[in-house]
Backbone as JSON, one array per atom type, in Angstrom:
{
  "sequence": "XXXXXXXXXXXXXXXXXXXXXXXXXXXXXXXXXXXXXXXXXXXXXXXXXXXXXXXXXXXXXXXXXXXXXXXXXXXXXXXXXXXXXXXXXXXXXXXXXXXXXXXXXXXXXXXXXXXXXXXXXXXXXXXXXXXXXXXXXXXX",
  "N": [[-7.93, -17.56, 43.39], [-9.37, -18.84, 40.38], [-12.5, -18.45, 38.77], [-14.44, -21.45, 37.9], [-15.75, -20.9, 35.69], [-14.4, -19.29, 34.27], [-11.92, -20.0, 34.41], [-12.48, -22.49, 32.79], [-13.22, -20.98, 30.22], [-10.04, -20.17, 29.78], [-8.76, -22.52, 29.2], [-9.71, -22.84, 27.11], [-8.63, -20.96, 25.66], [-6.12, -22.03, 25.83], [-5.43, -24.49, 24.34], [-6.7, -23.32, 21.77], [-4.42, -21.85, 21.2], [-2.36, -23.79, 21.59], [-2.87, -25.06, 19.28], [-3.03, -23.35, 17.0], [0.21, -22.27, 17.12], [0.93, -24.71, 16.43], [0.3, -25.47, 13.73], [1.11, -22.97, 12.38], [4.29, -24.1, 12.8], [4.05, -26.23, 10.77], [3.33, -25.0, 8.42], [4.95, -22.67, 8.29], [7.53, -23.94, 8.05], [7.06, -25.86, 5.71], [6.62, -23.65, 3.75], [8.69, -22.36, 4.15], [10.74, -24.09, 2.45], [9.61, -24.35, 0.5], [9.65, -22.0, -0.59], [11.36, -19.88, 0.07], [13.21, -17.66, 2.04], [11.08, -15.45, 1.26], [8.68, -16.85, 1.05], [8.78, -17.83, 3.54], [8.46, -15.36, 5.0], [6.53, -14.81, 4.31], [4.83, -16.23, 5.52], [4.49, -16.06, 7.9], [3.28, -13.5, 8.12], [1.03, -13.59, 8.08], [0.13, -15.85, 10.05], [1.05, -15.06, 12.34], [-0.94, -12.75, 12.9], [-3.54, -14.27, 12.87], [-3.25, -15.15, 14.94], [-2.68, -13.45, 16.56], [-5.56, -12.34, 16.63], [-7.1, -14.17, 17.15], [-6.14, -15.09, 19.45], [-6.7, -12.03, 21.13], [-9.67, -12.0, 20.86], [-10.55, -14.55, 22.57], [-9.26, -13.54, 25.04], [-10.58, -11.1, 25.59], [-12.79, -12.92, 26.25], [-12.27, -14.39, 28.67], [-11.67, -12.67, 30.53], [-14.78, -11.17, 31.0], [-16.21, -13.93, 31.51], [-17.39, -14.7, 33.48], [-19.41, -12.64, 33.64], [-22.75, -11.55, 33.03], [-25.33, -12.88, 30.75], [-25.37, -11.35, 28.53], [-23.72, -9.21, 28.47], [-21.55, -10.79, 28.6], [-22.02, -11.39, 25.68], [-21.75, -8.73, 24.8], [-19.46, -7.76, 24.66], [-18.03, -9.59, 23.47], [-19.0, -9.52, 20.54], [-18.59, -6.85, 20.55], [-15.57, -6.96, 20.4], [-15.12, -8.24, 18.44], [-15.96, -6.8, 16.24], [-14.6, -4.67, 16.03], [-12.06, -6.13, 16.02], [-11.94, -7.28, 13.07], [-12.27, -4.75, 11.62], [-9.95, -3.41, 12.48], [-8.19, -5.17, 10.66], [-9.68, -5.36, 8.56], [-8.66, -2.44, 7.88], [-5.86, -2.71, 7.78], [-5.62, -4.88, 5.49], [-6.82, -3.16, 3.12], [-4.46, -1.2, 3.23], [-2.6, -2.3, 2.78], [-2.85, -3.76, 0.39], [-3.49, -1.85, -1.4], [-1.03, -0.8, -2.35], [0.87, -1.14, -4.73], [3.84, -1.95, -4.97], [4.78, -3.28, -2.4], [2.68, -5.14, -2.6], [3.6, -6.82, -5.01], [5.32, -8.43, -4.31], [4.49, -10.04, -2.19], [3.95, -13.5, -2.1], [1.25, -14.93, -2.55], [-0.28, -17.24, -2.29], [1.03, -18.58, -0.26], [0.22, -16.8, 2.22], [-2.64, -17.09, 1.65], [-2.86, -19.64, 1.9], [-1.67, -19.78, 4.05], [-2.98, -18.76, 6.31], [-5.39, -19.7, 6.25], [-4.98, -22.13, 7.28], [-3.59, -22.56, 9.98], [-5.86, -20.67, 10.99], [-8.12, -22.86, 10.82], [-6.95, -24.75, 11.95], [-6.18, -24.04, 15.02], [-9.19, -23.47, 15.53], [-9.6, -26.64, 15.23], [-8.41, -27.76, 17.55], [-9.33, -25.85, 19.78], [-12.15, -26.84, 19.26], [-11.84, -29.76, 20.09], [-10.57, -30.26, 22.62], [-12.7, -28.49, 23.8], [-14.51, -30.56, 23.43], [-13.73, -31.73, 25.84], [-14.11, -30.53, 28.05], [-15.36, -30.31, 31.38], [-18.64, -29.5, 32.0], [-20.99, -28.63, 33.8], [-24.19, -29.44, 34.37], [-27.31, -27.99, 35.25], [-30.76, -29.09, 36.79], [-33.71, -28.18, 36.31], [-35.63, -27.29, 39.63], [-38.01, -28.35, 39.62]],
  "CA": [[-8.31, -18.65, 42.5], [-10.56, -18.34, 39.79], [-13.67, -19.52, 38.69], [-14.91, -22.65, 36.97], [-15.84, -20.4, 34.37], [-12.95, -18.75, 33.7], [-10.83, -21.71, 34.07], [-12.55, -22.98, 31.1], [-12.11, -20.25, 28.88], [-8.57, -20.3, 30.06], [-8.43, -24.07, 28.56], [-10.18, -23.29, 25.52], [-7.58, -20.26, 24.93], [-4.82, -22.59, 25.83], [-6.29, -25.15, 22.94], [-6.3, -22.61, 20.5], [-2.78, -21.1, 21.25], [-1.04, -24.74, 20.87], [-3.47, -25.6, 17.59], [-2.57, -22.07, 15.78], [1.2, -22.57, 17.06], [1.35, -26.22, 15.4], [-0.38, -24.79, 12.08], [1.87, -22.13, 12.01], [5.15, -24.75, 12.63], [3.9, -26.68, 9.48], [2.98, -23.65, 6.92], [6.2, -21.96, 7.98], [8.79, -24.63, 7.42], [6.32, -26.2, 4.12], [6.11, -22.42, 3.15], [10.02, -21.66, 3.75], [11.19, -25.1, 2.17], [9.38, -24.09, -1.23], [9.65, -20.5, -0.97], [12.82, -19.36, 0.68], [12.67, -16.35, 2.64], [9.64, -14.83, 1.06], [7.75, -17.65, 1.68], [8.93, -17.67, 4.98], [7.9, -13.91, 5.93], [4.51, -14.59, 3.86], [3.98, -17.46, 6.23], [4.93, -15.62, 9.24], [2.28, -12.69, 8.69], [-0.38, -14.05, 8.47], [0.31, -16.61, 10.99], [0.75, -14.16, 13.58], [-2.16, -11.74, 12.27], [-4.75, -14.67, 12.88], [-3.02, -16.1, 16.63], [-3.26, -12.14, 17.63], [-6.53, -12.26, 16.16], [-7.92, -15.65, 17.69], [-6.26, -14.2, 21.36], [-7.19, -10.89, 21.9], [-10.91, -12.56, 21.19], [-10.2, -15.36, 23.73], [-8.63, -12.68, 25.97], [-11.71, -10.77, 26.13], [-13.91, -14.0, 26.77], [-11.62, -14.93, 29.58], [-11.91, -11.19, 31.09], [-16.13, -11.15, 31.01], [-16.28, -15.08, 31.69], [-18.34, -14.76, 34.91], [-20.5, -11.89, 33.31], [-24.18, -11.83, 32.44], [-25.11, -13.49, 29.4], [-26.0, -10.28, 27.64], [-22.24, -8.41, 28.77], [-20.49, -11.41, 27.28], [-22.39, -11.18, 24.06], [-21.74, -7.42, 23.88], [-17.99, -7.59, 24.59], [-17.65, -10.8, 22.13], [-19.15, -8.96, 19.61], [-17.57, -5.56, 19.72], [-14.37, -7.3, 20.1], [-15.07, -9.07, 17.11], [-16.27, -5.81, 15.11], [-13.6, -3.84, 16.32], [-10.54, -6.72, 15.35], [-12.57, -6.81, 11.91], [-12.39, -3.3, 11.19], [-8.79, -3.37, 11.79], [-8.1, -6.29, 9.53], [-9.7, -4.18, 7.25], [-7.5, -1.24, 7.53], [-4.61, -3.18, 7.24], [-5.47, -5.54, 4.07], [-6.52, -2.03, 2.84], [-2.82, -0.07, 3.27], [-1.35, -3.68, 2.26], [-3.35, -3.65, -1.2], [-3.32, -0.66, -2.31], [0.72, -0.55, -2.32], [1.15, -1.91, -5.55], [5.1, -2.53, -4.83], [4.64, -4.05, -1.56], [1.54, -6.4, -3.22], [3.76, -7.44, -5.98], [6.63, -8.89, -3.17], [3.96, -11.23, -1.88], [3.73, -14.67, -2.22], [0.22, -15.09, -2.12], [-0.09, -18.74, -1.77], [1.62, -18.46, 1.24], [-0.35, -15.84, 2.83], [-4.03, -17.27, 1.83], [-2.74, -21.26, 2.79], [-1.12, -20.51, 6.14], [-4.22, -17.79, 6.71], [-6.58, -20.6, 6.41], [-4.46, -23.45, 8.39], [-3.85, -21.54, 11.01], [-7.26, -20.41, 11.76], [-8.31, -24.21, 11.4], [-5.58, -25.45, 13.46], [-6.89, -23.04, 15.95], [-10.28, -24.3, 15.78], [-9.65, -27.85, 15.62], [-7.95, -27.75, 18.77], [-10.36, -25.14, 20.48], [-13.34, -27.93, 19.6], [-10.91, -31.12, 20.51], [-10.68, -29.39, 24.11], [-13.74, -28.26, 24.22], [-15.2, -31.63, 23.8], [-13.5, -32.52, 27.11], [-14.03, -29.6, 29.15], [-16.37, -30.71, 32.27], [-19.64, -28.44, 31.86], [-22.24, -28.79, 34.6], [-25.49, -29.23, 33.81], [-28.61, -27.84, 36.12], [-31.83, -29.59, 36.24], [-34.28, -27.65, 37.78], [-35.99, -28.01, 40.87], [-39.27, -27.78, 39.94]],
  "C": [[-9.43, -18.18, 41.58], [-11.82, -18.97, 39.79], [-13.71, -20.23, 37.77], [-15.08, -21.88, 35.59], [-14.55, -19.61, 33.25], [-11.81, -19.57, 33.7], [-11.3, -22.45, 32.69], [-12.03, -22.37, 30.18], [-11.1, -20.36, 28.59], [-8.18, -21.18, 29.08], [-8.44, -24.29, 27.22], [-8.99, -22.16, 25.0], [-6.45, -21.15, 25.08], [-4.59, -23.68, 24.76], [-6.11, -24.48, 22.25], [-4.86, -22.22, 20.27], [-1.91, -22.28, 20.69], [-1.4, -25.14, 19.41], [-2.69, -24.69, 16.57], [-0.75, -22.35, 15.97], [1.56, -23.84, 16.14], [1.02, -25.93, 13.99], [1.03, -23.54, 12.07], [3.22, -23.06, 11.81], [5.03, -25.34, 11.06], [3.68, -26.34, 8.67], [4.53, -23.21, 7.15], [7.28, -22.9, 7.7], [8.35, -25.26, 5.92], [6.8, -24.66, 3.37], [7.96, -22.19, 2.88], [10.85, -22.87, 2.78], [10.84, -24.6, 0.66], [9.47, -22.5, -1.57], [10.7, -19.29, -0.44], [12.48, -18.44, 1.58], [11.41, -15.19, 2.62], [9.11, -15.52, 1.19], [7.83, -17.83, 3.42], [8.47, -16.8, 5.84], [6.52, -14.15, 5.36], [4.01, -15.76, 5.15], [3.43, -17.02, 7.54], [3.73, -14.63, 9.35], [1.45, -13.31, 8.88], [-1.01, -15.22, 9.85], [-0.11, -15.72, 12.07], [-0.86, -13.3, 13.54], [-3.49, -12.87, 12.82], [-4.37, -15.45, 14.42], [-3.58, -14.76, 17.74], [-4.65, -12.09, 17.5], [-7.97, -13.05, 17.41], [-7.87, -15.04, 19.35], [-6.69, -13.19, 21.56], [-9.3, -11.15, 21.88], [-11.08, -13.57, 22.48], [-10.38, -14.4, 24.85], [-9.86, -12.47, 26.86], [-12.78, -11.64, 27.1], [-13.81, -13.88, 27.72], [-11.94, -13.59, 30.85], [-13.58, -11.29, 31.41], [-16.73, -12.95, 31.57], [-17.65, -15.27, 32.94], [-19.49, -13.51, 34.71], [-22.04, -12.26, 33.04], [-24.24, -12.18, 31.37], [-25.19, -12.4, 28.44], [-24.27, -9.32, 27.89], [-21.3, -9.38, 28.35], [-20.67, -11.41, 26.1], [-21.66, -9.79, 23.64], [-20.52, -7.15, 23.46], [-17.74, -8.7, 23.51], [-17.62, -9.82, 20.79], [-18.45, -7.51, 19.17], [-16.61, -6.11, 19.76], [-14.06, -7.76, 18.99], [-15.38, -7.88, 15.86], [-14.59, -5.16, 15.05], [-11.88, -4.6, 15.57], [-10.84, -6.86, 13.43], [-12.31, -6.04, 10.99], [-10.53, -3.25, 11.27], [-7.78, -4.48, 10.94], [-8.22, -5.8, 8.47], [-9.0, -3.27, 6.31], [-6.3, -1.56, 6.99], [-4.75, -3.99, 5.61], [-5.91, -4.29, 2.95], [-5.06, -1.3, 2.29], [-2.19, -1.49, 2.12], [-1.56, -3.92, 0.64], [-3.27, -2.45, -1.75], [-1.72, -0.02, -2.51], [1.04, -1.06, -3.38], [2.4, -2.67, -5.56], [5.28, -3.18, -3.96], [3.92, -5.67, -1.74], [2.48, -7.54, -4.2], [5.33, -8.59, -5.56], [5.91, -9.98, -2.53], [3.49, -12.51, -2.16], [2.43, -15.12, -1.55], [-0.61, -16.52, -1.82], [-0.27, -18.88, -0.54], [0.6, -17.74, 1.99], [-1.9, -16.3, 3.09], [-4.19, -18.71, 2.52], [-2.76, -21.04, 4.29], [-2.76, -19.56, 6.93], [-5.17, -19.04, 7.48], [-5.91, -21.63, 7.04], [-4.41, -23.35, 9.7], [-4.85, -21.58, 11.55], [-7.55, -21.67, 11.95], [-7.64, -25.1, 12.31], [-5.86, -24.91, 15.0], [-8.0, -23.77, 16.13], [-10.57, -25.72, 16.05], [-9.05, -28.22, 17.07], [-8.91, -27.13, 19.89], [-11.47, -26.19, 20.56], [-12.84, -29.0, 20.26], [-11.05, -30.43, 22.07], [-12.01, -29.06, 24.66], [-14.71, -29.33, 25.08], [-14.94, -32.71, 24.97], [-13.86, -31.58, 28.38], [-15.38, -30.23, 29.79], [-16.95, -29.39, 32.63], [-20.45, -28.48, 32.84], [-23.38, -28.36, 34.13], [-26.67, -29.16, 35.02], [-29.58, -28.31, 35.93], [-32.3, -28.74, 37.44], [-34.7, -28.19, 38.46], [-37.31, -27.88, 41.28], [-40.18, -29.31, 40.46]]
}
């Protein structure tokens, strides 16, 4: 069994996973309805790109959860440099392709980007704001 702590995380990744899934349902059928098949694959990267994004951060949390406060910061944070950096690389290769660039429906790509992630978040806080926290008073 796990712990309280890691059962949360758990909750709050399971929150984000159905938020970014529902954001993604409503960009990709909006997105393929006005944009046929290229709107459809523009919807689709980025979709995915910010659910892998959102989880393998989660992931980590969920992994360190019961750590010291200073060993979840460090892993948060390189996890967060590190997915960053290859975000980078990729919108990098992906721009500088001029024939690839000029195939994208950029609409698509910067809308569902940003729905997505908020769909994600609004769900992650909505959850949050139920998760049962315990609070210590000391015992002085």
């Amino acid at each position: 069994m796990s712990s309280p702590n890691t059962q949360r995380a758990v909750k709050l990744l399971t929150a984000g996973l159905v938020g970014g899934h529902l954001g993604t349902l409503v960009c990709v059928v909006v997105f393929a309805l006005l944009g046929g098949a290229k709107g459809l694959l523009c919807s689709l990267i980025p979709a995915f790109t910010v659910i892998v994004f959102f989880t393998i951060g989660h992931g980590v949390l969920v992994m360190v959860a019961d750590a010291d406060p200073k060993v979840v910061l460090f892993a948060s944070l390189s996890s967060y440099l590190g997915r960053v950096a290859l975000l980078a690389i990729a919108l990098e290769l992906t721009l500088s392709n001029e024939s690839f660039r000029a195939q994208l429906d950029i609409p698509a790509l910067v809308i569902t980007t940003f729905l997505v992630a908020n769909a994600w978040l609004a769900a992650e806080f909505w959850r949050y704001r139920r998760l049962r926290i315990p609070v210590y008073d000391s015992q002085e």
